[in-house]
ROPATI-506654 format. One record per residue (C-alpha): residue number from 0; x, y, z. Coordinates in nm, 3 decimals, always signed. Layout:
<rs>
<r><seq>NUM</seq><east>X</east><north>Y</north><up>Z</up></r>
...
</rs>
This chain:
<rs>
<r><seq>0</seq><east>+6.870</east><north>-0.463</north><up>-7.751</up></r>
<r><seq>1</seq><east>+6.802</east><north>-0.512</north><up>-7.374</up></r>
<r><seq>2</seq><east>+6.529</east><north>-0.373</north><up>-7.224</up></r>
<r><seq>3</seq><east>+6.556</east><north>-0.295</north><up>-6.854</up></r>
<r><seq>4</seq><east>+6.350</east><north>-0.575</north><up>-6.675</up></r>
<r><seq>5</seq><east>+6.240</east><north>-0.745</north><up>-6.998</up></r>
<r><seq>6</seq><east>+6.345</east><north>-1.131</north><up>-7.044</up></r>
<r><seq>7</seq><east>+6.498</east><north>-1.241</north><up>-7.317</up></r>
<r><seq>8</seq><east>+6.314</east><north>-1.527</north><up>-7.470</up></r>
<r><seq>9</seq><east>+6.543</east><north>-1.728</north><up>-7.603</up></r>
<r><seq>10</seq><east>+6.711</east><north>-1.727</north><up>-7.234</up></r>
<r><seq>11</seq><east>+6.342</east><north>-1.774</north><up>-7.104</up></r>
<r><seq>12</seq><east>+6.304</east><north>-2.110</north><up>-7.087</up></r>
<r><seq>13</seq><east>+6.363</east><north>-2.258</north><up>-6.758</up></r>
<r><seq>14</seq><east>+6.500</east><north>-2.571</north><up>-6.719</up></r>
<r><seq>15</seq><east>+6.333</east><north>-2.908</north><up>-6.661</up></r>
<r><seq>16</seq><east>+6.232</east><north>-3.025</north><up>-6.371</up></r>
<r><seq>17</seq><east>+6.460</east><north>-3.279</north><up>-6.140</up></r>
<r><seq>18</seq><east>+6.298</east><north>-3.624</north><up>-6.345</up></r>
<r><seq>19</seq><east>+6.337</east><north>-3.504</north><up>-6.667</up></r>
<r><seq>20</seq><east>+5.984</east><north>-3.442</north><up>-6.869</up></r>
<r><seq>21</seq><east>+5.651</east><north>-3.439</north><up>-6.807</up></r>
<r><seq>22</seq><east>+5.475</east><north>-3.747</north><up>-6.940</up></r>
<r><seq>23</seq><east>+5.281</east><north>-3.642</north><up>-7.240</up></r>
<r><seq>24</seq><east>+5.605</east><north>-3.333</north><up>-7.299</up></r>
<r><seq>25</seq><east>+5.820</east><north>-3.590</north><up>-7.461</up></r>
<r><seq>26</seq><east>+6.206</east><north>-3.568</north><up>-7.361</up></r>
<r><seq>27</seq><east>+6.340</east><north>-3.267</north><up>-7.143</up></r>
<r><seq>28</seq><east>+6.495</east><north>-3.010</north><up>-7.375</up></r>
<r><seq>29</seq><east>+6.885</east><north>-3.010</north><up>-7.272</up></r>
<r><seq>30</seq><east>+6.927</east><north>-2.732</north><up>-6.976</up></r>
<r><seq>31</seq><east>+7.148</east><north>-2.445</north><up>-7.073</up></r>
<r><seq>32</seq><east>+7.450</east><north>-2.378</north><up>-6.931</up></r>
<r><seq>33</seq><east>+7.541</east><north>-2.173</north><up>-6.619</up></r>
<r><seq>34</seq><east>+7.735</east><north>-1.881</north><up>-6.866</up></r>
<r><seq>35</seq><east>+7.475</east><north>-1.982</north><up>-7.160</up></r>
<r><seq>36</seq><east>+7.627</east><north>-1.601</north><up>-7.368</up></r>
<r><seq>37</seq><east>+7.941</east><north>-1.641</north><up>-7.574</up></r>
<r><seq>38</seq><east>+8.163</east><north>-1.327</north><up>-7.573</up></r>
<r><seq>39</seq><east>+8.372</east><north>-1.356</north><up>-7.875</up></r>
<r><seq>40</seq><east>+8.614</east><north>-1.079</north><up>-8.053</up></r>
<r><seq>41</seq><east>+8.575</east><north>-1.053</north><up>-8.429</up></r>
<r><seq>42</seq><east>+8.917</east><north>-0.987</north><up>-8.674</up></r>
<r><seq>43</seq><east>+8.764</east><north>-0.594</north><up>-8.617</up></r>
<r><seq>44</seq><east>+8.838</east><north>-0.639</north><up>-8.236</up></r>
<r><seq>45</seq><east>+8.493</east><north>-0.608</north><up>-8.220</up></r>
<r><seq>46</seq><east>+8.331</east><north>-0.760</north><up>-7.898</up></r>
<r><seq>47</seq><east>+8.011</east><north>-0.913</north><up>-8.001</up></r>
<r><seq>48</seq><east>+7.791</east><north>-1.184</north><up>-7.759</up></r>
<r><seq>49</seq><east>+7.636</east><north>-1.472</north><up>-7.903</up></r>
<r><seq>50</seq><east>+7.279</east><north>-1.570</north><up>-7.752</up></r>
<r><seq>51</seq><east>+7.201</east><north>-1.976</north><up>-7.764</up></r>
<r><seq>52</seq><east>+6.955</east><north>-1.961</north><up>-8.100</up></r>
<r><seq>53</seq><east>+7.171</east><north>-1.733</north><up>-8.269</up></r>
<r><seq>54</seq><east>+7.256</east><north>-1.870</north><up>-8.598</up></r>
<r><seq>55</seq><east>+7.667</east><north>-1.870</north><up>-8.560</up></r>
<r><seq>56</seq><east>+7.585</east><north>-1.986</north><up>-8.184</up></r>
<r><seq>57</seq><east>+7.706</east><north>-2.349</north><up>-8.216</up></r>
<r><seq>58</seq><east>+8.013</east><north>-2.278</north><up>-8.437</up></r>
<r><seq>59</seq><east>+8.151</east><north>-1.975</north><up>-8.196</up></r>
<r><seq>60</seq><east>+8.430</east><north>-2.062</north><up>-7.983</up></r>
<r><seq>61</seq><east>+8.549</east><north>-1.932</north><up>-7.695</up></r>
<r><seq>62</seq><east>+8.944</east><north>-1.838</north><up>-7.689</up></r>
<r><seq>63</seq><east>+9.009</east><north>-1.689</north><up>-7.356</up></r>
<r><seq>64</seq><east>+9.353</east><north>-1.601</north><up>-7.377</up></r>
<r><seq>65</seq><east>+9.273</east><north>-1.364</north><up>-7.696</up></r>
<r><seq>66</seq><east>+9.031</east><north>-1.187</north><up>-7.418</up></r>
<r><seq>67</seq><east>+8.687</east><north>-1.357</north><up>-7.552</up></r>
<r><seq>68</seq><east>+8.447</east><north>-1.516</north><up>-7.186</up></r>
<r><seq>69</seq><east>+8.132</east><north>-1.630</north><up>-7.122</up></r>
<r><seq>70</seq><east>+7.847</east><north>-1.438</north><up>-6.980</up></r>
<r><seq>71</seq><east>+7.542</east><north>-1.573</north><up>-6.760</up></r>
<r><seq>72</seq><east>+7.328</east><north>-1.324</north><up>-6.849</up></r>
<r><seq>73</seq><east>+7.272</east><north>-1.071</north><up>-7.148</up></r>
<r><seq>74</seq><east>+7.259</east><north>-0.776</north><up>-6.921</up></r>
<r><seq>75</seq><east>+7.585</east><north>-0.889</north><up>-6.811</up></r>
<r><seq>76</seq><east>+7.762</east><north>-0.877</north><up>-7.141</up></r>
<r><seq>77</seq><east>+7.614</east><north>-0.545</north><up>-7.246</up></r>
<r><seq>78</seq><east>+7.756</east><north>-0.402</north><up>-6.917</up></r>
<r><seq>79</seq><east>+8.092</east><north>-0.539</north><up>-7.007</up></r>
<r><seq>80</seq><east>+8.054</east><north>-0.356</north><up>-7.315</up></r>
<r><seq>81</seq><east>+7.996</east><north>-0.607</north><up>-7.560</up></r>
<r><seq>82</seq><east>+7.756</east><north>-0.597</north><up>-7.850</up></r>
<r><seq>83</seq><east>+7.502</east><north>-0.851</north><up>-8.014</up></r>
<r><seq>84</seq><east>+7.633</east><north>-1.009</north><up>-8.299</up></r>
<r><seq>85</seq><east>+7.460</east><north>-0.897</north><up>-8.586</up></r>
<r><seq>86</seq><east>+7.368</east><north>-1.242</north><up>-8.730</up></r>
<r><seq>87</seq><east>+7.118</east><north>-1.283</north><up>-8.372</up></r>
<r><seq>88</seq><east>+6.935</east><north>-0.956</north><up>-8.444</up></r>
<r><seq>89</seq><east>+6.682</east><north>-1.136</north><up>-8.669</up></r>
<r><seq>90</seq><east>+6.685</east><north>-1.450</north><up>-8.389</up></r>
<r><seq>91</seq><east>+6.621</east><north>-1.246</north><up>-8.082</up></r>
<r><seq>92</seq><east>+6.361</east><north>-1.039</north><up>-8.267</up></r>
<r><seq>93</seq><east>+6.190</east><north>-1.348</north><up>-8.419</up></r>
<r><seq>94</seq><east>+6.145</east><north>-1.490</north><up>-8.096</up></r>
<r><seq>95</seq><east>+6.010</east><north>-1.198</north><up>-7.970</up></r>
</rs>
């Protein structure tokens, strides 16, 4: 759940500076993307976002004609009325 204000931290990390890494950091961690949330609809029709470090992260796909989007930030897709996909709970909460 979003807490007004509060940053998520697995959105937290910022990303590297222009020259990649710092010299004793090892290589830059790949940025995120602009719209880093996936907004996918289960078979229920339910409208569930997918955080990067969730576990189904990497396999969910995005199918915009069946209504599904991205979202830039979690506050966003809450808004839209979207819900966090159960299998993140444990994620979000671990990196907490």
């Amino acid at each position: 759940m979003l807490i007004p204000g509060a940053v998520n931290p697995l959105l937290a990390a910022s990303p590297p500076e222009a020259g990649g890494a710092t010299p004793d950091a090892g290589p830059a961690a790949p940025a995120l993307p602009a719209l880093p949330i996936k907004g996918n609809i289960n078979a229920r029709r339910q409208k569930l976002y997918h955080l990067p470090g969730c576990p189904s992260y990497a396999s969910t796909r995005i199918d915009e004609p069946r209504g599904e989007r991205l979202f830039a930030t979690e506050a966003e897709a809450i808004a839209a009325g979207w819900l966090l996909a159960p299998g993140c709970r444990s994620a979000v909460e671990g990196a907490r």
